[in-house]
C-alpha positions in Angstrom: -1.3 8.1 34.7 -0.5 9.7 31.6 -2.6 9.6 28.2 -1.9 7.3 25.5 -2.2 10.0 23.0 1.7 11.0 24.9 3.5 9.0 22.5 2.2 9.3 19.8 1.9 13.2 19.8 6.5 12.6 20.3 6.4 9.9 17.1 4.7 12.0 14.9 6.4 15.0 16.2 9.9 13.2 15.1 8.5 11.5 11.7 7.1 14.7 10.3 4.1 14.0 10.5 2.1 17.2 11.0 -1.5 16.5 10.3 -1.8 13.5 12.5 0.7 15.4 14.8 -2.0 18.3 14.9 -4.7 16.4 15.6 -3.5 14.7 18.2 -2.2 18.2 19.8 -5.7 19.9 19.6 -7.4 16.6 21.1 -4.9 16.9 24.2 -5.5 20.9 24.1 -9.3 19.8 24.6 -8.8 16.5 26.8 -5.9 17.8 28.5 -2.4 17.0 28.8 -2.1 14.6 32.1 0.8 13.0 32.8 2.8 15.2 29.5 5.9 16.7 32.3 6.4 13.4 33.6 6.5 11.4 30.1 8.2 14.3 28.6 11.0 13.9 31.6 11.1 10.0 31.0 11.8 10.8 27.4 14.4 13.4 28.2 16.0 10.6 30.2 16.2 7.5 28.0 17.6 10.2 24.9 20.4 11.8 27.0 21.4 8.2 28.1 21.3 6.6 24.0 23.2 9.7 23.4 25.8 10.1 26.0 25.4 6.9 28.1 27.2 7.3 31.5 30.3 8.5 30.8 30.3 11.8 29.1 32.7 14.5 29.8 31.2 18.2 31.0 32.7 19.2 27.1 30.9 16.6 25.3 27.8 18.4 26.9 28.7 22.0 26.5 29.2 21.1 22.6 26.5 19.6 22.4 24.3 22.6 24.0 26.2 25.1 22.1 24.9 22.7 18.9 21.2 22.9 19.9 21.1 26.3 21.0 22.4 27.1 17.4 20.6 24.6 15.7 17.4 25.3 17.3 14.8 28.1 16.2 14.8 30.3 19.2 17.6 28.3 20.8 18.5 31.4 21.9 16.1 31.4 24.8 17.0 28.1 26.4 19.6 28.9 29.2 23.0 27.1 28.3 24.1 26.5 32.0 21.0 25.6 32.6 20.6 23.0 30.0 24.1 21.7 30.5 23.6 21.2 34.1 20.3 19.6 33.7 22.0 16.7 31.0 24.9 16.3 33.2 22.2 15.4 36.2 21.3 12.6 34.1 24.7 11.0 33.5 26.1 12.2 37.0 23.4 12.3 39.2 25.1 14.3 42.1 25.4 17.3 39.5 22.5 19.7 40.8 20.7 22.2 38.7 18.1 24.8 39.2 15.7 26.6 36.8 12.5 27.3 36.5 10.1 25.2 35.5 9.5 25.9 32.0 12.7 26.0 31.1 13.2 22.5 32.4 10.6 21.9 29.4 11.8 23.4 27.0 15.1 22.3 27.7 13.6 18.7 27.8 11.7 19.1 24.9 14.6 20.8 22.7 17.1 17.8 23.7 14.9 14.8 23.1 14.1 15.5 19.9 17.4 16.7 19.0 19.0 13.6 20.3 16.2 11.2 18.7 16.2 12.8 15.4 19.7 12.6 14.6 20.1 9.1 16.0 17.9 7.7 12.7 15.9 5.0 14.9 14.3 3.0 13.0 10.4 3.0 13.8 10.9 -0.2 16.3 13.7 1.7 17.8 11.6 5.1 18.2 8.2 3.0 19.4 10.4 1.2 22.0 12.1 4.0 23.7 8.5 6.1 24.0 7.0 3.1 25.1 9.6 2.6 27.8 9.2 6.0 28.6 5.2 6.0 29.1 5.9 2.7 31.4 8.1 4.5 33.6 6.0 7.6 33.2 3.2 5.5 34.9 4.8 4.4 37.6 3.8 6.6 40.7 
């Protein structure tokens, strides 16, 4: 099961909205985070497929990597094989990749909300991807 608060904490990530973003983080660093690696996987899911659906080319990837490692603030320290391998999983599934955990989080972390910020959902479009994503999050 993961905690409501999931979602939100993402939505308010995206929309800038750093008090109520804060608060929600410092109520899950209290609370606890259950259920956070597996939500944050569904969302990592659903944005690599709005983004590059099932048919992206291994380049379409690398450029996108080389975008988010430059774009990103300390981009530098997520692993572009790593990160390219773990996107192509997604749209190819018999592409393997290995890496630790963390950076399986970070690199989850970094793509989502690159992919979801620059798409410019709408807040129906945003609300409905998370919510998808905490449903299949909850499933066992």
């Amino acid at each position: 099961m993961i905690r409501p608060e999931l979602p939100d904490y993402i939505r308010t990530l995206m929309r800038g909205e750093h008090a109520a973003n804060d608060a929600i983080e410092a109520r899950l660093q209290a609370e606890g985070w259950d259920g956070f690696p597996k939500f944050l996987a569904m969302v990592f899911f659903l944005a690599v497929d709005l983004r590059f659906g099932e048919n992206a080319e291994w380049s379409d990837v690398i450029k996108f990597v080389a975008d988010l490692r430059t774009d990103l603030h300390g981009g530098a320290e997520i692993n572009a094989e790593a990160a390219e391998r773990l996107i192509m999983s997604v749209i190819d599934p018999s592409v393997d990749y290995t890496a630790a955990q963390e950076m399986i989080g970070a690199i989850q972390a970094a793509t989502a909300l690159k992919i979801l910020s620059e798409a410019n959902l709408t807040d129906t479009e945003l609300d409905s991807i998370l919510t998808e994503a905490a449903t299949l999050a909850s499933h066992p």
